[in-house]
BATIVEX-725950 format. One line per field, with one value per atom (N, C-alpha, C): x, z negated, y; residue number from 1. Coordinates in nm, 2 decimals, m for minus. Atoms other than C-alpha are relative to their C-alpha. Layout:
N
X	X ... $
Z	Z ... $
Y	Y ... $
kese	NUM ... $
// end
This chain:
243
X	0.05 8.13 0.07 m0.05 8.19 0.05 m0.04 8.37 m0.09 0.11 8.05 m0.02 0.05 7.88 0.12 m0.06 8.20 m0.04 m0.06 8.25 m0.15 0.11 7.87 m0.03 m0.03 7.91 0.06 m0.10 8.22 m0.04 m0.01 8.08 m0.12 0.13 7.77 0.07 m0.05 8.00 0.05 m0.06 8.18 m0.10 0.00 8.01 m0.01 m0.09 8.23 m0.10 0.04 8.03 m0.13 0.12 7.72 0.00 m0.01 7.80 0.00 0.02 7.70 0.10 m0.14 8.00 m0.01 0.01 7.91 0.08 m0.04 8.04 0.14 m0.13 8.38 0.09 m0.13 8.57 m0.04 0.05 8.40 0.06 m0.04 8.57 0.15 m0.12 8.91 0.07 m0.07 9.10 0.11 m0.14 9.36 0.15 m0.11 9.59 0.05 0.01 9.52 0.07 m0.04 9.59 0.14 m0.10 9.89 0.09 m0.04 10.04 0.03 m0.05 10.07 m0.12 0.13 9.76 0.01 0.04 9.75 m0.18 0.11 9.45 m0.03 0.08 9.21 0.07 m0.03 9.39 m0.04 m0.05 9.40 0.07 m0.06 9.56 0.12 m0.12 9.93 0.09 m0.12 10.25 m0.08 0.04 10.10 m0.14 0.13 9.79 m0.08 0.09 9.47 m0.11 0.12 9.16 m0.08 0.06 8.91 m0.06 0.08 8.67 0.17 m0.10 9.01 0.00 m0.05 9.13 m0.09 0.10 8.83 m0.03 m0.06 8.87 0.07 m0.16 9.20 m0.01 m0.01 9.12 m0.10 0.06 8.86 0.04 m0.06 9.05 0.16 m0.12 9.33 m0.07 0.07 9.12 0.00 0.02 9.03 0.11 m0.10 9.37 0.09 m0.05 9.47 m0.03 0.06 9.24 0.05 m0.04 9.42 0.17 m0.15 9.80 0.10 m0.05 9.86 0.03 0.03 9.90 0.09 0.01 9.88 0.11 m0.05 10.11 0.07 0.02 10.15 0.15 m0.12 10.51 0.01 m0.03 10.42 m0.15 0.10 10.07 m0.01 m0.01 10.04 0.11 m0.11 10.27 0.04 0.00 10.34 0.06 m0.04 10.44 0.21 m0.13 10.75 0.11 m0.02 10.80 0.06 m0.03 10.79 0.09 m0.07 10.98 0.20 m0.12 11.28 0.08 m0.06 11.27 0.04 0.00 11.26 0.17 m0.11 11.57 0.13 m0.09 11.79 0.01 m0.04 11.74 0.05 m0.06 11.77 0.19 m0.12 12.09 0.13 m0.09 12.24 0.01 m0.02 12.18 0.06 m0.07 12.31 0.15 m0.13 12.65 0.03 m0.01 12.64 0.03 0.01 12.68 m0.13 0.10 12.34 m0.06 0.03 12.18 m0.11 0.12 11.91 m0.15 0.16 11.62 0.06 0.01 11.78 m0.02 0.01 11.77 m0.14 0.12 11.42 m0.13 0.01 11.32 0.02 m0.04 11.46 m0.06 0.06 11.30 m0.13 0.11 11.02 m0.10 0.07 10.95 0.01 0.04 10.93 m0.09 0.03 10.90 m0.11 0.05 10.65 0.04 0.01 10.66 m0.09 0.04 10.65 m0.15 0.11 10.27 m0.13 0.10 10.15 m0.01 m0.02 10.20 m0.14 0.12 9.89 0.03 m0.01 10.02 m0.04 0.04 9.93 m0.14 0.19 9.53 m0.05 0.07 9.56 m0.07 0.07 9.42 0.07 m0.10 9.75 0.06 m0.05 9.89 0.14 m0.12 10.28 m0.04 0.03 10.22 0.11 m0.13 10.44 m0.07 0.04 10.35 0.08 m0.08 10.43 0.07 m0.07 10.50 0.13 m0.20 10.81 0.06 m0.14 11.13 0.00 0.00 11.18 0.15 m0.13 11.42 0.08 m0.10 11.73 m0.09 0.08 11.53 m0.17 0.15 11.13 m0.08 0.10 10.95 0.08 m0.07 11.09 m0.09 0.14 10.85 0.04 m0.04 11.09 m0.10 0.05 10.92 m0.13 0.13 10.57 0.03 0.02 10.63 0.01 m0.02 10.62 0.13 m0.13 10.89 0.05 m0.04 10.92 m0.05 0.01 10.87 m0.13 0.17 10.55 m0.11 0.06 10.37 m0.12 0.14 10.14 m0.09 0.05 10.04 m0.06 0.03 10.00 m0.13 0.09 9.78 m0.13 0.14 9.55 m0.07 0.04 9.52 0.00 0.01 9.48 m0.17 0.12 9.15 m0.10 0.06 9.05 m0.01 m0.01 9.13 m0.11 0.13 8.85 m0.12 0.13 8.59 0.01 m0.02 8.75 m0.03 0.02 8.75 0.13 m0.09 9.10 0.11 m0.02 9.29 0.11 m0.16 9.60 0.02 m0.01 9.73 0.11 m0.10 9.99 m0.02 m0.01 9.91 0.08 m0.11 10.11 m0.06 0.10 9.90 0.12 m0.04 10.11 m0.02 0.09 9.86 0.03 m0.01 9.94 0.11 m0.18 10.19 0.00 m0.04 10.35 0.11 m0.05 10.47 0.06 m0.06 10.64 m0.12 0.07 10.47 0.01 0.00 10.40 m0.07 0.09 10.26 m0.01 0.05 10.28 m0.09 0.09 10.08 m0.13 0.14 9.71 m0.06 0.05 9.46 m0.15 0.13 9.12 m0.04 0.08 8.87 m0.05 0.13 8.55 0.07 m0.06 8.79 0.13 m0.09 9.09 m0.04 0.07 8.86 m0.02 0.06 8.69 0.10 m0.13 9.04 0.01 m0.05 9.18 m0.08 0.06 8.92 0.01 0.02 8.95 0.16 m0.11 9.34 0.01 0.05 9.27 0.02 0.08 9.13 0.12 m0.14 9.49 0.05 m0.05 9.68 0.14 m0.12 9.99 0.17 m0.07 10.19 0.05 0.00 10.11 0.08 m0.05 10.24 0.15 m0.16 10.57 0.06 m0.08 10.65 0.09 m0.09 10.88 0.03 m0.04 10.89 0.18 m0.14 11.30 0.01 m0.02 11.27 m0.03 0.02 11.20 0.15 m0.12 11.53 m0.04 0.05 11.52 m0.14 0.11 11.23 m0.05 0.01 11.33 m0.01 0.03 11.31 m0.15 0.13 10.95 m0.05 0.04 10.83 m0.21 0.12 10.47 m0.07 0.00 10.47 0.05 m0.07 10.67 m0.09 0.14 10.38 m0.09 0.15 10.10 0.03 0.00 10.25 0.03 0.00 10.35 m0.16 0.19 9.95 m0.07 0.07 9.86 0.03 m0.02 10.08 0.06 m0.07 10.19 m0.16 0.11 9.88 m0.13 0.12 9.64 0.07 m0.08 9.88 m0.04 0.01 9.68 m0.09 0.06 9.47 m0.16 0.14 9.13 m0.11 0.12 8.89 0.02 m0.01 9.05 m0.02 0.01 9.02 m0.15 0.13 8.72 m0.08 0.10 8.43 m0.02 $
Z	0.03 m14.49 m0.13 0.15 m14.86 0.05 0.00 m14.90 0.01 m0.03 m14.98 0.18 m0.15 m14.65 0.11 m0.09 m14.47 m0.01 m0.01 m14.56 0.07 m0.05 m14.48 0.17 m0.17 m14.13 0.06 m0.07 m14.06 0.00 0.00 m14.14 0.10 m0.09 m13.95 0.09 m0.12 m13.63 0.03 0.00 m13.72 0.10 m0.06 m13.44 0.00 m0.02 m13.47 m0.09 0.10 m13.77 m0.02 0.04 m13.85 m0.15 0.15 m14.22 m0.09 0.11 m14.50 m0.06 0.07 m14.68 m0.08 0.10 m15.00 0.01 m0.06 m14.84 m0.01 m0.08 m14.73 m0.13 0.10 m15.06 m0.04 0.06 m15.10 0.12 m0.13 m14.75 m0.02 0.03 m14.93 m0.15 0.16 m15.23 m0.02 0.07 m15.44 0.08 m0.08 m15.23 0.11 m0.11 m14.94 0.01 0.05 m15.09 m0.04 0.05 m15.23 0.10 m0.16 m14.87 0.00 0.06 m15.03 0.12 m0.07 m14.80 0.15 m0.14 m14.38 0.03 m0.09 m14.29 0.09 m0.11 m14.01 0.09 m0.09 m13.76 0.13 m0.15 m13.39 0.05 m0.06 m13.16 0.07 m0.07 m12.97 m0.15 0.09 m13.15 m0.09 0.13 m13.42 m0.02 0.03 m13.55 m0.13 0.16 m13.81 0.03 0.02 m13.88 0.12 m0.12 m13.63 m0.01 0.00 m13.69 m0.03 m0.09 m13.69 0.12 m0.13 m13.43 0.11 m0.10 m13.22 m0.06 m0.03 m13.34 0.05 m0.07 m13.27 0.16 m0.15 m12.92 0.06 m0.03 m12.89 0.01 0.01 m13.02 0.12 m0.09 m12.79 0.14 m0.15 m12.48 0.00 m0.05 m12.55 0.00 m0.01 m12.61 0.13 m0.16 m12.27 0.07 m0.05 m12.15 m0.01 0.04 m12.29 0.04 m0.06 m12.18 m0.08 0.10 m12.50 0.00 0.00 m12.53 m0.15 0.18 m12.92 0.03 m0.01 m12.98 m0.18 0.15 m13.32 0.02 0.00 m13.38 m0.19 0.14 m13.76 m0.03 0.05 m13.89 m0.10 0.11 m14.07 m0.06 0.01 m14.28 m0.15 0.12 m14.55 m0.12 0.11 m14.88 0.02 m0.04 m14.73 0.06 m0.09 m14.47 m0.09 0.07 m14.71 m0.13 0.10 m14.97 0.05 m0.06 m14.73 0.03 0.01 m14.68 m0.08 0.14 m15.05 0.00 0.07 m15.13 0.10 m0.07 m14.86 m0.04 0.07 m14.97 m0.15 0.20 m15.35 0.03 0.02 m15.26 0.08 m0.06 m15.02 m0.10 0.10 m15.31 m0.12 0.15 m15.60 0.04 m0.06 m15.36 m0.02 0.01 m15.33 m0.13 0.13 m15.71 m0.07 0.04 m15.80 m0.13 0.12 m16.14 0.05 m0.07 m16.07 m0.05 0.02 m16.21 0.08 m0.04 m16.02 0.19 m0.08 m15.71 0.06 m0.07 m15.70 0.01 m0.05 m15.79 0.14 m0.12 m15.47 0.13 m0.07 m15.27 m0.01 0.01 m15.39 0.03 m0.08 m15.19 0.12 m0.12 m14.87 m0.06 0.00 m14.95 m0.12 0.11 m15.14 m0.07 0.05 m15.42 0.10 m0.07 m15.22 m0.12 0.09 m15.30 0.00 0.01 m15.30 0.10 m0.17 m14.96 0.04 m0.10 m14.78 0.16 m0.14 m14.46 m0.05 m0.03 m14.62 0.02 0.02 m14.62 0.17 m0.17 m14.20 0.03 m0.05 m14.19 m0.02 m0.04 m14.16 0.09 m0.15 m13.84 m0.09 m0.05 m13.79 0.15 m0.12 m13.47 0.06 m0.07 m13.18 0.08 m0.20 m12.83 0.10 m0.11 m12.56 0.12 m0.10 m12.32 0.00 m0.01 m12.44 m0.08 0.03 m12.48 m0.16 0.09 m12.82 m0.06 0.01 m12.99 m0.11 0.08 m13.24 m0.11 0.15 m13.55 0.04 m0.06 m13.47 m0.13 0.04 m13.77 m0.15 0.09 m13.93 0.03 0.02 m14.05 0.15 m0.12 m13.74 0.11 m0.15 m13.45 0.00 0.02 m13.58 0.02 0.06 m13.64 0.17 m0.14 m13.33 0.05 m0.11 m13.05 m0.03 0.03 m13.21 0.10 m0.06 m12.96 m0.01 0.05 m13.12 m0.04 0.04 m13.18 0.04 m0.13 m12.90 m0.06 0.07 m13.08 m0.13 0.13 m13.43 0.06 m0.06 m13.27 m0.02 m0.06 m13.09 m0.13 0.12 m13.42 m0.10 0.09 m13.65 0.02 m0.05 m13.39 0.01 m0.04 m13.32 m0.10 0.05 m13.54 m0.11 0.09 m13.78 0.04 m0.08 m13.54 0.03 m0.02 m13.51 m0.14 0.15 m13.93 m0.02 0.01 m13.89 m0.07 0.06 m14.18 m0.01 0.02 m14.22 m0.17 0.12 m14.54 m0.14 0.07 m14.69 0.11 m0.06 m14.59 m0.08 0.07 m14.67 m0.06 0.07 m14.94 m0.15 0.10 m15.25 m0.12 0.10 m15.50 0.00 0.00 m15.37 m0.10 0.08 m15.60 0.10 m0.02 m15.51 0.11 m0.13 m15.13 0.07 m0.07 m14.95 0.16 m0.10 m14.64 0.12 m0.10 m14.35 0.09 m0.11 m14.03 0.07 m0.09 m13.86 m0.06 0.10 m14.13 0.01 0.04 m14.08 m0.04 0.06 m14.26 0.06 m0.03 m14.17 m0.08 0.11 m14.41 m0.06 0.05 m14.37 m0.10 0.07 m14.49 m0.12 0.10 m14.70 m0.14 0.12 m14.92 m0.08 0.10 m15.05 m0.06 0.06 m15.07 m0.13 0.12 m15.27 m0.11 0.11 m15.48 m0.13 0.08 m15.58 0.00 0.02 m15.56 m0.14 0.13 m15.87 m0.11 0.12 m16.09 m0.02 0.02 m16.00 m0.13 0.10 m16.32 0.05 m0.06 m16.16 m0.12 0.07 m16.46 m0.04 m0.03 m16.44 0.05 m0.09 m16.15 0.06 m0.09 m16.13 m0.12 0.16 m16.49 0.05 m0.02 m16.35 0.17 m0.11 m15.98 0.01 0.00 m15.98 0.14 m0.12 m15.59 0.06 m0.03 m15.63 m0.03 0.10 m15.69 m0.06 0.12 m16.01 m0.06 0.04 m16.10 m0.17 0.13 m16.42 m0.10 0.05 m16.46 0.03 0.03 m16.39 m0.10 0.12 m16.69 0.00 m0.03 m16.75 0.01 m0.07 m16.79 0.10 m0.13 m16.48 0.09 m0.10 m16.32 m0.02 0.02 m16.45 0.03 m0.02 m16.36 0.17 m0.11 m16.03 0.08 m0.08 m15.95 0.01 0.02 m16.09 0.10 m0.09 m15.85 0.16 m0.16 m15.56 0.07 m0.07 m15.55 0.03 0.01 m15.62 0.12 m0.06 m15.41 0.13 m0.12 m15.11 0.06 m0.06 m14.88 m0.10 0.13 m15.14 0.13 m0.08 m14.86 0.01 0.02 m14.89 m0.15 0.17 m15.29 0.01 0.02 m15.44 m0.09 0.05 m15.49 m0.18 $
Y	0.13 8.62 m0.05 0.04 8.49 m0.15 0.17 8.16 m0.11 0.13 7.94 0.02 m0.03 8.08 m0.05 0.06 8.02 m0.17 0.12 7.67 m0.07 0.08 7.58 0.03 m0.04 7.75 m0.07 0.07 7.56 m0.14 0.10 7.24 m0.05 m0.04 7.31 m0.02 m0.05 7.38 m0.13 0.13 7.04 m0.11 0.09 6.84 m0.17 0.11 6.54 m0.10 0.07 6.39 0.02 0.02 6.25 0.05 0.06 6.20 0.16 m0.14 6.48 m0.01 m0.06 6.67 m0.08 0.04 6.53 m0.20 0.17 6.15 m0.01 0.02 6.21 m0.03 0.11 6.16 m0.10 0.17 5.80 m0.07 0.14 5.69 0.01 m0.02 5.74 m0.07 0.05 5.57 0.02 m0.04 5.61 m0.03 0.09 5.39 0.09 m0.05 5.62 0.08 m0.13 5.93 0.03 m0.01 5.85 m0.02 0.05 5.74 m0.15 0.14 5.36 m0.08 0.05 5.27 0.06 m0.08 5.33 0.04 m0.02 5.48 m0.05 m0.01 5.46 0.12 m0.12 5.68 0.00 0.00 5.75 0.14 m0.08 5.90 m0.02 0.11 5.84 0.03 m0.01 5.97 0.07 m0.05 6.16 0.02 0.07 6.03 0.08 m0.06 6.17 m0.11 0.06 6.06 0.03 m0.07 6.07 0.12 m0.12 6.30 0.16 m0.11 6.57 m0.05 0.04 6.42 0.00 m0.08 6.51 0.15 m0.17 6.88 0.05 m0.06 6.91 m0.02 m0.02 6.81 0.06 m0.14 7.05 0.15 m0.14 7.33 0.01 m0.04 7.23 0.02 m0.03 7.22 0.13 m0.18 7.58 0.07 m0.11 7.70 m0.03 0.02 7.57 0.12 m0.13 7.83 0.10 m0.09 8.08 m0.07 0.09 7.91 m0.01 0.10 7.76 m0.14 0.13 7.42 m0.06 m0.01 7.32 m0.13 0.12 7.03 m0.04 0.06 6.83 m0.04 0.05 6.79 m0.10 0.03 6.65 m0.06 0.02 6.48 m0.12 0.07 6.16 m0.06 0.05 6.04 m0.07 0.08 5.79 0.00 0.00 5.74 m0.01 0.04 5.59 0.10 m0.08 5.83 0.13 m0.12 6.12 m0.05 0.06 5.94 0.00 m0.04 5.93 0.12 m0.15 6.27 0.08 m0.02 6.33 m0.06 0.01 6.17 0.04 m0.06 6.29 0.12 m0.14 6.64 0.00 0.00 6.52 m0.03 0.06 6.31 0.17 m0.10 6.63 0.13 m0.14 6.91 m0.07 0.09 6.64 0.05 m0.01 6.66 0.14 m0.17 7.05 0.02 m0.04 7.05 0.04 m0.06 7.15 m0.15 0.08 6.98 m0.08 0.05 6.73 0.07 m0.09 6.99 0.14 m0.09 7.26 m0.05 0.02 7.03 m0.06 0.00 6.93 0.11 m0.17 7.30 0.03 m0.07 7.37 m0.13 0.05 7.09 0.04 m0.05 7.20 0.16 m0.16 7.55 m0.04 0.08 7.32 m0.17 0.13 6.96 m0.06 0.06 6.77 m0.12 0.10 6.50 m0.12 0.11 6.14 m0.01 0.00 6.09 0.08 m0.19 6.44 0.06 m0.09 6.53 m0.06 m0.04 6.64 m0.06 0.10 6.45 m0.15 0.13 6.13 m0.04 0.02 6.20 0.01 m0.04 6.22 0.12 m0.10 6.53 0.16 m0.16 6.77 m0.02 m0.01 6.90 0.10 m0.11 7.08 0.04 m0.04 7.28 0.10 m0.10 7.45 0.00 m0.03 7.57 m0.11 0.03 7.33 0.06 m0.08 7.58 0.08 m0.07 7.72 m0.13 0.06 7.56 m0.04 0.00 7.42 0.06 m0.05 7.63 m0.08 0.11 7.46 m0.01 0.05 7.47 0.06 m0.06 7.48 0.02 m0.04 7.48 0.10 m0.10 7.81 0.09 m0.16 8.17 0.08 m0.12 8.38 m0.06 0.09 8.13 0.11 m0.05 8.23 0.16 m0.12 8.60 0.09 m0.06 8.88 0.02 0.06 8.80 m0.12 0.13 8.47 m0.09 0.08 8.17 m0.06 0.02 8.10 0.08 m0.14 8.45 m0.04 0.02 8.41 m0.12 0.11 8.04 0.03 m0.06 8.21 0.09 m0.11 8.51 m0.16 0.09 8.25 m0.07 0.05 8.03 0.08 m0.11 8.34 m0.03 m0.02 8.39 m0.12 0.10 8.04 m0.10 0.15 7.76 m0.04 0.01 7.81 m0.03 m0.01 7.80 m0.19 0.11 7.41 m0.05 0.09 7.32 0.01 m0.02 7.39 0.15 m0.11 7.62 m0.01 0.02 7.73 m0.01 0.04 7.53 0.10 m0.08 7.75 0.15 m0.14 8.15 0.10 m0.14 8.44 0.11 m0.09 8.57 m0.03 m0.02 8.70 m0.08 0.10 8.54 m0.15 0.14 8.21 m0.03 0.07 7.97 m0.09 0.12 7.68 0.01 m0.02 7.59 0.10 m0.15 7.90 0.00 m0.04 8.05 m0.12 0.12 7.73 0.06 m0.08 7.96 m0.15 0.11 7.60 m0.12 0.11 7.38 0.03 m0.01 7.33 m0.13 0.11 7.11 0.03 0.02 6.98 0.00 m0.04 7.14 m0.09 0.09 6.91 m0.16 0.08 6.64 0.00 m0.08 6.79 0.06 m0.08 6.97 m0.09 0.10 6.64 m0.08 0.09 6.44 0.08 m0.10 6.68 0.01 0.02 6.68 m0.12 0.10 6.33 m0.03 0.01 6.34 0.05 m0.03 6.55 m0.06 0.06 6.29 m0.14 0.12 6.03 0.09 m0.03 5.99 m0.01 m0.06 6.13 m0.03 0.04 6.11 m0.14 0.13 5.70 m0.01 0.00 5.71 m0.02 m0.01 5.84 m0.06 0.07 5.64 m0.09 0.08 5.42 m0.03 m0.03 5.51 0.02 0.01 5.44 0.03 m0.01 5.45 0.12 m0.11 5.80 0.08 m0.04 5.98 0.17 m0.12 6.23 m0.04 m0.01 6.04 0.06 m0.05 6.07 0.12 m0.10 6.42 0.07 0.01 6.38 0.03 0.04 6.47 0.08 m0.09 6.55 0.12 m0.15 6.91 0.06 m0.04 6.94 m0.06 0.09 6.67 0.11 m0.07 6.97 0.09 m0.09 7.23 m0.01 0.06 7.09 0.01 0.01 7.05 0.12 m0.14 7.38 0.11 m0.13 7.59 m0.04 0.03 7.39 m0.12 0.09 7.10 0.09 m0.10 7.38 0.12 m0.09 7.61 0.01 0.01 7.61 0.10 m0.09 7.86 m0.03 0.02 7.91 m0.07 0.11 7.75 m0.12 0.18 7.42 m0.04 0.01 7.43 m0.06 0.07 7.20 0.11 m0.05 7.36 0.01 $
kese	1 1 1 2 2 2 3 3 3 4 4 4 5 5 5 6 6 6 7 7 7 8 8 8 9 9 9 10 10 10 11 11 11 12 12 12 13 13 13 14 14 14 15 15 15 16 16 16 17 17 17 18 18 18 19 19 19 20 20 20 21 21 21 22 22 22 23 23 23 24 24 24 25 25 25 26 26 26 27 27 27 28 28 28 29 29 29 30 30 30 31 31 31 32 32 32 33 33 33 34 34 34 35 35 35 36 36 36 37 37 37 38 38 38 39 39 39 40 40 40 41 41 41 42 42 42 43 43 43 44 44 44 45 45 45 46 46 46 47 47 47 48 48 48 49 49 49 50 50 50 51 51 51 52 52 52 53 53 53 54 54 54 55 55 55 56 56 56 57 57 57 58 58 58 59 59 59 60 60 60 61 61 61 62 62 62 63 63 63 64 64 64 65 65 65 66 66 66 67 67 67 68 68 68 69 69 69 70 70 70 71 71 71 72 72 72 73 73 73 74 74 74 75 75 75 76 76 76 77 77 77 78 78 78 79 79 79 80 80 80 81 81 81 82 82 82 83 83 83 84 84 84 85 85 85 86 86 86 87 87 87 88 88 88 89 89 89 90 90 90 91 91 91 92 92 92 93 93 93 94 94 94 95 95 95 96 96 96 97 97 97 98 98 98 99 99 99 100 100 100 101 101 101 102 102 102 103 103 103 104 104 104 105 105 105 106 106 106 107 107 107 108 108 108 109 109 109 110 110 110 111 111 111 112 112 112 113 113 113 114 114 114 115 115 115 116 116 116 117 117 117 118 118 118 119 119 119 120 120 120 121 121 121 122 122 122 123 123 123 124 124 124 125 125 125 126 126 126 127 127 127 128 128 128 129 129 129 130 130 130 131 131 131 132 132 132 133 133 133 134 134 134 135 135 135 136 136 136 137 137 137 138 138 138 139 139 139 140 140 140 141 141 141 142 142 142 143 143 143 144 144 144 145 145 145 146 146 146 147 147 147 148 148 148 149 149 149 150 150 150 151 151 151 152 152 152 153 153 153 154 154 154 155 155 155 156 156 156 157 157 157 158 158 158 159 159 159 160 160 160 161 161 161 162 162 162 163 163 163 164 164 164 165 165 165 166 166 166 167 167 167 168 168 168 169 169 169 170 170 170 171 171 171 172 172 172 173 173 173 174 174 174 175 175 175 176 176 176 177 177 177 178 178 178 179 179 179 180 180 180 181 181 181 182 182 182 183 183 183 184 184 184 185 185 185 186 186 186 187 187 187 188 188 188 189 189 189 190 190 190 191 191 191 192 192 192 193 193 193 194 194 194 195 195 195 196 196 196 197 197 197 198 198 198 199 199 199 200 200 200 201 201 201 202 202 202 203 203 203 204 204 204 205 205 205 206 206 206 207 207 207 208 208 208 209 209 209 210 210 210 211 211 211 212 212 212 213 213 213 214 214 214 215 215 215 216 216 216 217 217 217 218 218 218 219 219 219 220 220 220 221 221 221 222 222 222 223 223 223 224 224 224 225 225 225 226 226 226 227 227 227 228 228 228 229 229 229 230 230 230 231 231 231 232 232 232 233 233 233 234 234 234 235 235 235 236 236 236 237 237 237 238 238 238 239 239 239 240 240 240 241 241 241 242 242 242 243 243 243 $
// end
């Protein structure tokens, strides 16, 4: 099945939603995107939009069946939120001695620019098996991989999660730039696709002009903002990429 064909399959299968594809990036703004805006979410401790948020509990129902039990250790999360996280790694690699362009280089094969994170559009999951034990560090590549604590979870979602609208957002395909390998990171297509589209068209470089509460913002500079989008915002599994 070619990419278009998939993507019209999967949205077809999408259930959840009245609303034609072509809609979904008009129920989103700039504000939203950026994580400066809460969404519409539900759900308990870790919240998306609805329409995921009734996949996800479809796809978890079935992986019960199988004696899985999906559980979201990571999904929405704000400008703030990720902003926090951002400067504790900046301020912990500044200390290490590392330069401030060699330290957000290096934040940057995990962590995203407060802003740019795909957790602020509600429609990314972190995932683990609730049935096993959580081990000291849970979201690392060994968990996912065979005899890892999470194999059995990876397998199932290799076979299933597509059949939900659910893709794995960073895969371990050579060709990819950006992000490093995330076996626990998935994104909701029918909605992900369209954000992203119109995250795009933000003037990013605006943006981070005077963002002081960003640390290193200053080394922001705009070829480091373009290249930034080209291999890490663009840097994603090609079925979530805008048409």
């Amino acid at each position: 099945m070619n990419r278009r064909d998939f993507i019209k399959t999967s949205i077809a299968l999408a259930g959840s939603s009245s609303l034609p594809f072509i809609t979904y990036s008009q129920l989103i703004d700039s504000q939203e995107l950026l994580g400066l805006r809460k969404p519409l979410l539900v759900g308990s401790k870790h919240m998306l939009r609805k329409q995921a948020h009734l996949d996800f509990m479809r796809m978890k129902k079935e992986a019960r069946k199988a004696g899985i039990i999906i559980q979201a250790v990571s999904s929405y999360r704000s400008f703030n939120r990720q902003k926090s996280i951002w400067n504790k790694k900046y301020n912990q690699l500044i200390n290490q001695g590392l330069s401030k362009e060699a330290s957000i280089h290096r934040i940057l094969e995990y962590s995203t620019l407060p802003g740019t994170s795909r957790h602020h559009w509600g429609t990314e999951i972190d995932i683990v098996d609730a049935t096993k034990p959580f081990p000291k560090e849970i979201l690392i590549q060994k968990n996912y991989e065979t005899h890892g604590v999470y194999h059995s979870l990876k397998c199932w979602m290799d076979e299933h999660s597509q059949k939900y609208n659910w893709m794995l957002t960073y895969p371990n395909e050579t060709k990819r730039t950006g992000f490093s390998y995330e076996p626990w990171h998935y994104s909701y297509q029918p909605l992900s696709q369209a954000y992203l589209s119109k995250f795009l068209k933000i003037d990013l470089d605006d943006f981070y002009l005077n963002r002081k509460d960003i640390n290193g913002f200053e080394m922001l500079s705009a070829d480091l903002l373009n290249q930034y989008v080209k291999t890490h915002v663009l840097g994603v599994n090609e079925l979530l990429l805008p048409d």
